[in-house]
N, C-alpha and C positions, 0 to 999 in steps of 0.2 A: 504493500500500500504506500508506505513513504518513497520507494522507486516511482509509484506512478504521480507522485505529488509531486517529485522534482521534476519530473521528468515533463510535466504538465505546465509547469511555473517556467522551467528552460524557454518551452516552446511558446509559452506567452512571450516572454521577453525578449525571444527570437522573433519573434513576430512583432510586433510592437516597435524594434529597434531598426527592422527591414522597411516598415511604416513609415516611420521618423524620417528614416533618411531619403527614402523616395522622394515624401512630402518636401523637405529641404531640395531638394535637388528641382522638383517643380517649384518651388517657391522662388529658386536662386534663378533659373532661367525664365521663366515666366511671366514674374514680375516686371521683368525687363523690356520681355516681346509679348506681351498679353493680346496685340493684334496684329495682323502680318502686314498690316497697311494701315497709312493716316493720310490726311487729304487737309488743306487747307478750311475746307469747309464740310461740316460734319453736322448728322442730322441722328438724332437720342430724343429715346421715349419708349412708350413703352409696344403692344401688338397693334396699336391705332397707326402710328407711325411706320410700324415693320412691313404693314400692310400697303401704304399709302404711296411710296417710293419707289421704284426699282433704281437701285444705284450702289454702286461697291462703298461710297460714301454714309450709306445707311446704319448706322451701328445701333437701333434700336432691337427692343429684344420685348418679350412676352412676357407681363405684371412688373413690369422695372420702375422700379419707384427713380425720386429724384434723386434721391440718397446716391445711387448707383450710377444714374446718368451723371451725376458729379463725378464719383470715383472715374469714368471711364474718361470725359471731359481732362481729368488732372492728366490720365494716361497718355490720350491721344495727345495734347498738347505739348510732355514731353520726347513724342516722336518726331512730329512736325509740328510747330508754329499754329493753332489755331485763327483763321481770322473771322472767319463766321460758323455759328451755332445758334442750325432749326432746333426749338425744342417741342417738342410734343408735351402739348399742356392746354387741355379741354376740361370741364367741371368737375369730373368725376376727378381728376389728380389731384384736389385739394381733399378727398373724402378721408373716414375714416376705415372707410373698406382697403384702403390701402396697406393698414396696418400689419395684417393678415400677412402681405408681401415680404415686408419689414423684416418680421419679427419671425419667419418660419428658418432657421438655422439648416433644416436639411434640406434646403433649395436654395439659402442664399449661399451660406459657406462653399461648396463646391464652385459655383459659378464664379463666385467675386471675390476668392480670398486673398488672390495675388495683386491686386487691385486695391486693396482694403488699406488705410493708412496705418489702422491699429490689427493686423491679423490674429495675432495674438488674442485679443478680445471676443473675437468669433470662434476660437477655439474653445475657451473659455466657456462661452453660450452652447454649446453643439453638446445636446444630448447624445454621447458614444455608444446608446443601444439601437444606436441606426448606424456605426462604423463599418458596418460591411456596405452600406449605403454610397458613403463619401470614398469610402474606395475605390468602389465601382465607377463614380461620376468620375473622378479626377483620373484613372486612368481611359477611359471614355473619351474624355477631353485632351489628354496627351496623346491618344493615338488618333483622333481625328486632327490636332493641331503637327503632329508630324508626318504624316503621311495624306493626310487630303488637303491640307491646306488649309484645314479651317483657323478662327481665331480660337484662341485657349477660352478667353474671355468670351463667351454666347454673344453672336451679336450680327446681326443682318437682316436684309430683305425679308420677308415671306409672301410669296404669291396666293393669295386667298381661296375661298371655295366657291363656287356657284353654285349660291343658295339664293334664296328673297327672304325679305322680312316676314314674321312670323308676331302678331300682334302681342300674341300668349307669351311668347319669348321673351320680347322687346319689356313688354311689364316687369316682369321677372327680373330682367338686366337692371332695373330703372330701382327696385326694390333691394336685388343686391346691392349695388353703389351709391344710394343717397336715402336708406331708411333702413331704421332698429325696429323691428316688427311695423308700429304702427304712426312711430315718431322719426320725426328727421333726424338722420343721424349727426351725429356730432363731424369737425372738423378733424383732419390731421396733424397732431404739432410737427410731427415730424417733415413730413411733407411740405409744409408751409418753410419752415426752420432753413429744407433744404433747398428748396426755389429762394428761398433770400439768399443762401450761401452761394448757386450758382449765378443769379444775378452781379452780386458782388463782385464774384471771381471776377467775370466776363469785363466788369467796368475799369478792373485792377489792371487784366491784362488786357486792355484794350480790344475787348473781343466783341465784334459785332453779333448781338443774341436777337433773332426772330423765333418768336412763337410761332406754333402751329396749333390752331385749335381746329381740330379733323372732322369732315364731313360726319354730320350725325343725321339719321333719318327726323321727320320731322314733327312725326307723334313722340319719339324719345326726345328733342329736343325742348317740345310743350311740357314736358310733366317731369322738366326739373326743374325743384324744389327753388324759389326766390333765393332762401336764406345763400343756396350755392350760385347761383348768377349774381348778388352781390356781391360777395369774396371774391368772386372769378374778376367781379370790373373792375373791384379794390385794388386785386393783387396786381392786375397785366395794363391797369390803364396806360401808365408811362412807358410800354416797354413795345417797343415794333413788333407787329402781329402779322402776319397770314392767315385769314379768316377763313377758313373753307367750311366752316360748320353749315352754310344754307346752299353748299354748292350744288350738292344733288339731293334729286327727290323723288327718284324714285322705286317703289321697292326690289327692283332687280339689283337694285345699285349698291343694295347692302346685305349683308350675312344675317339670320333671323333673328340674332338680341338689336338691332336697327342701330347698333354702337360702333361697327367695323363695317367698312367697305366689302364690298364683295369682287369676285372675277370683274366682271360687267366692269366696273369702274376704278380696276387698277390702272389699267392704260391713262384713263380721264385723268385721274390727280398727279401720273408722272407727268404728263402734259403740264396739268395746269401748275406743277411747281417749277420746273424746266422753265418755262414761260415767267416767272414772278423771279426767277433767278436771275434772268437775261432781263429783264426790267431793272430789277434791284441793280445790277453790276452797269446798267448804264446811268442808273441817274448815280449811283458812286463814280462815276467816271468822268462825270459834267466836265471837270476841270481839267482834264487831259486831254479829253478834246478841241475844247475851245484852245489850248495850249494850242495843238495839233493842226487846227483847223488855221490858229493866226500864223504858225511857222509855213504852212503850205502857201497863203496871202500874201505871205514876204517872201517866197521863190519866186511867185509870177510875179 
């Protein structure tokens, strides 16, 4: 019995020390190259956004709070120079349904730990009767990040489903994200906390920051709650927007919670940001031109 005690206790610690140092070794490269590409301008949020864009610039990813669009923002910017950052930020990002994203340790730790300022921390939180769990993700993520190419850090495009709105659904969406049974739900601190910290950053490092607030169908858009259309005009008044919340309307155009685009209108909102991009970079440009236009005036 005490042979099979050590021999038990050996093989934990053998394991556990094999653990360790994998984890170290993804932590020590990872960190580093968390995505295989950066772009001057970079566009974060969370499956509204993922859905909304086809573009290798896309780094948004599925229930990504701000919290994480931050951590990845600090990333990308020390790969390359950020100068502009779309964010994906519609009413429901201020909710408390957000929290759930937050605070779930065996969905965020895998994803963001390399990312993370304090990782440590997150270890700390990470209930280890799910260790066979985070195992699995991180090497999941290391053999997709060396051999397909993908980023370590979750983060890209998704081309949607062709579905249509589903009235039954779209309720349902409207009741998870902006009500506690019967009562509006309360706001997010955290959420909130971290839209001020990325606003900030952006102002620090002179980074031009455009909202996106994402095509919503238009029975979902009726039946959220005042209390969050306030907060929403509070928080983004000052800050340059992209409106597409009344762009489409109609129900092929969205997946049945009326909260995500559908097939039907992936193509439409790469257009229509493509289009608001090449707008934006010309009236940024006013002054180069005119430069351009007087130099060309003085040759003839």
């Amino acid at each position: 019995m005490r042979k099979f005690v050590v021999k038990t206790i050996v093989f934990i610690c053998s394991f556990m020390f094999i653990v360790t140092i994998s984890f170290s070794g993804i932590y020590f490269h990872f960190s580093k190259h968390p995505f295989r590409e950066s772009y001057h301008t970079v566009f974060l949020g969370d499956s509204r956004i993922q859905y909304l864009f086809k573009s290798n610039a896309n780094y948004a990813y599925n229930s990504e709070s701000f919290k994480f669009n931050y951590y990845k923002l600090l990333s990308l910017n020390k790969i390359k120079k950020t100068d502009t950052v779309f964010l994906g930020c519609s009413h429901h990002s201020f909710s408390h349904y957000f929290e759930g994203y937050l605070n779930n340790q065996q969905e965020v730790l895998p994803r963001y730990f390399v990312i993370d300022p304090e990782p440590n921390k997150m270890f700390q939180q990470f209930n280890f009767t799910n260790l066979h769990f985070l195992i699995k993700k991180q090497y999941e993520f290391t053999y997709n990040a060396i051999f397909k190419n993908y980023n370590f850090v979750p983060a890209g495009y998704a081309i949607p489903s062709r579905k249509k709105v589903d009235m039954t659904k779209l309720k349902n969406r409207i009741q998870q994200q902006f009500y506690d049974h019967q009562h509006v739900m309360k706001f997010s601190s955290q959420q909130i906390a971290y839209f001020d910290t990325i606003v900030q950053y952006c102002k620090k490092q002179q980074i031009q920051l455009i909202l996106i607030n994402s095509p919503v169908y238009p029975a979902y858009k009726s039946l959220i709650p005042s209390e969050y259309q306030n907060l929403y005009s509070a928080k983004t008044k000052k800050i340059q927007m992209l409106d597409l919340s009344d762009s489409l309307r109609k129900p092929d155009d969205f997946m049945p919670d009326g909260d995500h685009i559908s097939r039907t209108a992936f193509d439409k909102t790469t257009k229509m940001i493509h289009r608001f991009r090449y707008l934006n970079s010309q009236e940024f440009n006013v002054p180069q031109k005119k430069h351009l236009l007087h130099n060309h005036s003085n040759k003839k």
